[in-house]
C-alpha positions, 0 to 999 in steps of 0.5 A, a space after each residue: 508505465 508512468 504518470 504524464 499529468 495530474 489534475 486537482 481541484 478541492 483536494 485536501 489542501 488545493 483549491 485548484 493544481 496542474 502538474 506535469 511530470 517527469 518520466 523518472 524522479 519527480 520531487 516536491 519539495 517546500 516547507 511542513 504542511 503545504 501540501 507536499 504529502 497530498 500530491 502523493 496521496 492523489 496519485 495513490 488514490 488515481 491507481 487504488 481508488 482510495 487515500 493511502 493516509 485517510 480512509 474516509 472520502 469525504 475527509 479529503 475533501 478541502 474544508 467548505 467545498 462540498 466536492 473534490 476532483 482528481 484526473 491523471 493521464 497514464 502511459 500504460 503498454 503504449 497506450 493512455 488511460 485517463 483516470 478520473 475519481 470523484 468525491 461529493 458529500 452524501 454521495 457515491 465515489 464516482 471513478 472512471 477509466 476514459 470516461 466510463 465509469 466502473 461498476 465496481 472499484 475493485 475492478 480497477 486495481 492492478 491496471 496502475 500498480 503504486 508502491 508507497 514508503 512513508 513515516 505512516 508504514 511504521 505501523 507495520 512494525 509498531 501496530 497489530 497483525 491487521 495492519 501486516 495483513 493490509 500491507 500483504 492485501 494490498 500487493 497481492 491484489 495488484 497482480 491477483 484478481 482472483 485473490 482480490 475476488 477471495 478476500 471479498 467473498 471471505 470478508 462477507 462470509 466471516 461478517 456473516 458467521 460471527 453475526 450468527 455466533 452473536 444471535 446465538 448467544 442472545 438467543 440461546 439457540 444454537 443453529 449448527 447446520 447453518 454454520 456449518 453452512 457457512 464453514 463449508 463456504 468460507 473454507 475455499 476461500 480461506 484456503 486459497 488466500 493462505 496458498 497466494 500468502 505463503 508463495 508471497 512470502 517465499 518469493 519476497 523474503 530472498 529480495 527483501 534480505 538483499 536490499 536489506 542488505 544493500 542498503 545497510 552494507 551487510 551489516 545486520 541480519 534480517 528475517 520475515 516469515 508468514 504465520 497462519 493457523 492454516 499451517 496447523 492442519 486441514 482449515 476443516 478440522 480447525 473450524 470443528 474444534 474451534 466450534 465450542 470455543 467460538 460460541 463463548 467468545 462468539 467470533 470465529 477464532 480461526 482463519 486467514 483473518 488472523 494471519 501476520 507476518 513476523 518481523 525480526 532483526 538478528 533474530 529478536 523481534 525489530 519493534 523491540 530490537 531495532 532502533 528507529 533508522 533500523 526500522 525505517 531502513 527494514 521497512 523501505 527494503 520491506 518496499 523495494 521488494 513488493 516493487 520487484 516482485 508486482 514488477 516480476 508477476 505483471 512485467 510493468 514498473 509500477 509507480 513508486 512514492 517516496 514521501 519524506 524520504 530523509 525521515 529517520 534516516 542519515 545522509 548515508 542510508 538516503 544516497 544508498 536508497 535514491 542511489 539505487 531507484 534511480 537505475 533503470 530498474 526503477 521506473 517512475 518515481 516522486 519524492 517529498 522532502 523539506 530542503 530542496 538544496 540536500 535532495 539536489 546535491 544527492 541527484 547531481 552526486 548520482 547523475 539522476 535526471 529529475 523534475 523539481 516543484 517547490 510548493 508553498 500554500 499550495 501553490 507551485 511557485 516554481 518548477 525545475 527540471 535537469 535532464 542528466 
């Protein structure tokens, strides 16, 4: 699967942008703030229906227009999907897949998986449990509908509860037979979402560890583990004993939505213990994973972007990194970096064939391609 070409016109930055793409290592290279990041972010849109940076649409419209377009044309199995999005003021996300439109979003996820690593994923180690459960959301729904389907429905129903928990405080009337109502809804839900979490997590930490390992030179030791409350007991019973509790606090106390990942270096917690290249370098093998294992369930490579690649990093750990997503194994890849010449010499060192595009003011001032 790769990206053959993308469209832009009033997106964050860019008046009007044409790319067409290399089948393996794509670069964009050019000065802080010309647009580099936004490229990235547009094909993260064209495969999640949303910005990987900022979440609010109209927000990614360029300043005075009043819309914004993205269009890519993909190889999927053999065949061409052509992928629209469409953003206009006070108006409704349109997005369409060879020119029908979706009914819903979520119905597009999966058909074009996308890995993202950038300076922004260190809010996974540094931010709460919300922003660890977001990442666990977002790989599990590109290769499970029914997971996807789950989290909505569960979403809706605690939104649901915790509105009656608040009216039952304000008005001193404590409604028992609809919450429990609710309980017995939710539960399913809650339940099966724990159950694709924990295999989730057993599959990834093995390949994880390994790239961990690979790009450290085995050198240190780390760990990841899931913690839910589910792993207390019947989700059931919780819900029973948490009832008094929940009526103080007037918010639902036990659940899935309060699930996190557990994060460690050498048995100590990495935000803590690790130092900013440890950090980066848990969270690119953090990534590596999730690319084999949506590879591994959906036998499709998805498409990987790198943005600011040398972030943080040596020289050494880098070539390590783009030494190992330019095998095979890898599929389609786009990277951003300011020097043009460092990320050249790393390619040539490792004999990867690449495309260049050298951006300034938006603008594609020139483009380069190598075919080792």
């Amino acid at each position: 699967m790769y990206l053959k070409n993308l469209s832009l016109v009033n997106f964050k930055n860019y008046t009007e942008a044409e790319f067409e793409f290399s089948q393996r290592i794509n670069c964009f290279t050019g000065n802080n703030g010309v647009g580099k990041t936004n490229v990235l972010d547009a094909i993260h849109y064209l495969c999640m229906c949303k910005s990987y940076f900022n979440p609010i649409d109209t927000q990614n419209i360029r300043t005075g227009s009043e819309f914004s377009v993205i269009q890519g044309l993909f190889s999927v199995n053999d065949r061409t999907e052509e992928i629209y999005c469409a953003i206009q003021r006070m108006r409704n996300k349109v997005f369409k897949r060879n020119k029908k439109e979706y009914d819903r979003l979520s119905d597009h996820i999966g058909l074009i998986p996308v890995v993202v690593i950038s300076p922004a994923d260190a809010c996974l180690i540094t931010e709460g449990s919300d922003e660890r459960r977001k990442f666990m959301n977002s790989v599990i729904s590109q290769f499970d509908r029914q997971y996807l389907e789950d989290n909505i429905h569960f979403n809706h129903l605690l939104m649901q509860r915790n509105k009656l928990l608040k009216d039952v405080a304000a008005s001193g009337r404590f409604d028992e037979e609809t919450l429990a109502a609710y309980d017995e809804q939710i539960i399913p839900y809650a339940e099966r979402i724990f159950d694709r979490r924990s295999n989730f997590a057993s599959r990834l930490v093995p390949v994880f560890q390994h790239y961990y390992d690979f790009i450290a030179q085995g050198k240190e030791n780390v760990d990841l583990c899931y913690n839910s409350q589910l792993k207390n007991g019947s989700y059931r019973d919780q819900l029973n004993e948490a009832r008094t509790k929940d009526r103080i606090l007037q918010y639902s106390t036990v659940g899935v939505h309060k699930d996190d990942l557990s994060l460690t270096l050498d048995n100590l917690p990495i935000k803590r213990n690790g130092s900013q290249g440890q950090q980066k370098t848990y969270l690119v093998s953090l990534k590596l994973a999730q690319f084999d294992f949506i590879k591994e369930v959906n036998n499709i490579l998805p498409i990987f972007l790198f943005d600011d690649i040398f972030d943080k990093f040596d020289e050494k750990r880098v070539k390590q990194i783009i030494k190992l997503v330019a095998e095979d194994h890898f599929g389609q890849i786009f990277i951003t970096h300011t020097d043009p010449e460092r990320m050249k010499d790393i390619l040539h060192e490792i004999g990867a064939a690449y495309k260049f595009f050298h951006i300034e003011n938006d603008v594609v001032i020139r483009e380069e391609t190598n075919n080792q």
